[in-house]
Phi, psi and omega in degrees: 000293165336314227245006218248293169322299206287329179286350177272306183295316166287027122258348165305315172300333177285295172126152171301304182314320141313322147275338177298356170298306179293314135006314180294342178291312193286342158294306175340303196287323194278351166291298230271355167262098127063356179286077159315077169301174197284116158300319192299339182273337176289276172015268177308342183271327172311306177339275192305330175302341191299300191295308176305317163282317117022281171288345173273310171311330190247035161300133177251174337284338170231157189314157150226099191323307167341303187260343173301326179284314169284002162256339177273343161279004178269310181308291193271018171259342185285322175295315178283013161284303199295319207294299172288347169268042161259000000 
């Protein structure tokens, strides 16, 4: 049952997570029309999304996708957030 739970919620949490990602696109686009936003916070989240798929790839005994696909759309919607607000 626990394992049952846990296995619900983390998807659910993967994902939510996945949209909170997604979110980055509307910014994206007003950077690439010239509307700049503030970098540091995609930067940082790309970072940290970095490090979780890391931890999640190298999990044992096998990955755990729960956190990798909605941390690997946090690496790259972050960056190309970061990227574009320069």
């Amino acid at each position: 049952m626990k394992k049952k739970i846990n296995t619900i919620v983390g998807s659910i949490g993967a994902f939510v997570g996945i949209f909170v990602f997604i979110t980055y696109i509307p910014q994206i686009i007003a950077n690439l029309n010239g509307v700049k936003g503030q970098p540091h916070q995609p930067l940082t989240a790309a970072v940290s999304c970095l490090i979780w798929v890391i931890y999640g790839w190298t999990k044992e005994p096998k990955k755990d996708y729960i956190l990798i696909i909605p941390n690997a759309f946090g690496v790259v919607l972050g960056f190309l957030t970061f990227i574009t607000a320069l």
